[in-house]
N, C-alpha and C positions, 0 to 999 in steps of 0.2 A: 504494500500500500504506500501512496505518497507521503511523504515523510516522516516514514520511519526508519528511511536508509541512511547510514552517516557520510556517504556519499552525496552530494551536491547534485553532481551528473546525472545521475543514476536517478535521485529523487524528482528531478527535471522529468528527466524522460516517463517515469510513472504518472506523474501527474496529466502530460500530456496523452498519454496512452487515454488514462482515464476520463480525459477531454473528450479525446476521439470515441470513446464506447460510448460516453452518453448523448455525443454526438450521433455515432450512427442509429444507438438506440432510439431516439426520437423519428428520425429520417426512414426508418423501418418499421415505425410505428406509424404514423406516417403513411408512407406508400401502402401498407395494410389496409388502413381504412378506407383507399380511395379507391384499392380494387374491390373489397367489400362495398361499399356504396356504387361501383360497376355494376355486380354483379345480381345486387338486389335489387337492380331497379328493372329487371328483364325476370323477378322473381315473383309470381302471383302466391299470396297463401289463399289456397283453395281449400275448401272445408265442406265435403259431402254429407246429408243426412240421411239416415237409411230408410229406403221407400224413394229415394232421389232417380232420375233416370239420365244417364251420365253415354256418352259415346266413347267407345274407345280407341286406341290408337293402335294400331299395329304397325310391325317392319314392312316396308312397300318391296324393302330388296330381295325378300324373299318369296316373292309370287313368283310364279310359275305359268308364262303362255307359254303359245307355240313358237312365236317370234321372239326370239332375243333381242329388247330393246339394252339400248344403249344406258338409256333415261327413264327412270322408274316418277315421273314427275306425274303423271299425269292418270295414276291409278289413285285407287281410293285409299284415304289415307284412314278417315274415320269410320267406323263400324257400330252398328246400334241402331236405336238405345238401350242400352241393359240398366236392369236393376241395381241396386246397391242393396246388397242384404245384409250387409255388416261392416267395419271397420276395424282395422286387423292394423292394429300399432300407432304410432302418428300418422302416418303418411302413407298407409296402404288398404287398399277396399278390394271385398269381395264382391264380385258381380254375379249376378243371376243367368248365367249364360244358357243357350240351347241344350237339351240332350246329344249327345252323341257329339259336342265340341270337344276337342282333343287338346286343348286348352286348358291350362292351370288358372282358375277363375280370382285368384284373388294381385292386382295391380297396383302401381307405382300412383301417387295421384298424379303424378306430370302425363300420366298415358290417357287421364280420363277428359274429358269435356264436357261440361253438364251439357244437358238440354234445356231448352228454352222457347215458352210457346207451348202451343195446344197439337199443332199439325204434327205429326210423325213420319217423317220422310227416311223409311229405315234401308240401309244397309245391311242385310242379312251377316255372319260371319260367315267367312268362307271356308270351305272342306280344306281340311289340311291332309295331305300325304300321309305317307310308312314313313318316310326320311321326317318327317316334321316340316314339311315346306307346306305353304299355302299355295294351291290348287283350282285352275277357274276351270269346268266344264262347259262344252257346249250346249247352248239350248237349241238355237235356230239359227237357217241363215237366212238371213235376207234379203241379198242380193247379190249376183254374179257380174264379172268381167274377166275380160282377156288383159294381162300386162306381159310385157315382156322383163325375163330376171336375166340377166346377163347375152342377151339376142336371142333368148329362146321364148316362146309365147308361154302363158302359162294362163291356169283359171286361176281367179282371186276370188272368194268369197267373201262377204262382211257378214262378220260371224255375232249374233249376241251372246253372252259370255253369262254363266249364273251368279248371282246375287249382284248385277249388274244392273244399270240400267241403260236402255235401248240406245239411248245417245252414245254413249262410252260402248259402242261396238266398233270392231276393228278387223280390218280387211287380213286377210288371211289366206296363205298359197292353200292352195283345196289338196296337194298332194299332200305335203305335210301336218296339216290337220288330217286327215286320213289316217296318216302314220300314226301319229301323238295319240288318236283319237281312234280305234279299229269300231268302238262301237257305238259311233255316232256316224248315223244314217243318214244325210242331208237328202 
């Protein structure tokens, strides 16, 4: 400690040492708070009551068409509305999901979004796979053409996809849904 060395130099140098720590100590208390007030301000506390009807969020990178897109931007992100049957800790709720979801029903609250309003514009949850991947089926197609894939003709169907809705259909090589799909009859 400063000055209890019988050195001069030495006592000098501690002291400034000393300077410097509760110099940075400030400086790093400090820049703490200002990433904290960053971080909190993109932070909602969200608080669900059970009986509530909440949308959830699933991985979009893990669906499953026929076409491998590049950009998962434009599939559904939120799914519901499900129940809230309980509260399972601070910050995680059990949902009331479908029968036969393969899905561990109780969530993060950042995955939930309450609902809001009377109308019910639902999102079904989607079939998940053996591997655990989520899964669209065909239902119908809608309409045909001819496109060419690399100078060769080919037929392109527009496919509606389940728990979809009819807008969010997407055109699709008819041999390769064929393939992906053996038992789906167009």
């Amino acid at each position: 400690m400063a000055g209890e060395s019988l050195v001069a130099s030495v006592d000098r140098s501690l002291q400034q040492r000393e300077a410097a720590l509760v110099m940075l100590k400030f400086y790093l208390e400090r820049a703490q708070n200002r990433m904290k007030q960053q971080a909190d301000r993109l932070r909602t506390d969200c608080e669900f009551q059970v009986g509530d009807l909440v949308y959830l969020k699933l991985q979009p990178y893990r669906q499953h068409l026929v076409q491998r897109r590049i950009s998962h931007k434009l599939d559904p992100k939120w799914f519901g509305p499900f129940k809230v049957i309980s509260k399972v800790g601070a910050v995680a709720y059990k949902l009331q999901l479908p029968d036969g979801s393969r899905i561990h029903p109780v969530f993060h609250v950042s995955q939930l979004k309450k609902h809001v309003g009377e109308a019910i514009c639902s999102n079904d949850l989607p079939l998940v796979g053996p591997d655990g991947c989520i899964c669209k089926e065909p239902v119908k197609i809608l309409d045909r053409r001819i496109g060419k894939i690399g100078g060769r003709a080919v037929t392109e169907v527009l496919v509606e996809w389940t728990n979809s809705f009819p807008e969010d259909s997407t055109w699709e090589v008819l041999y390769q849904l064929q393939q992906q799909f053996p038992q789906f009859n167009p």
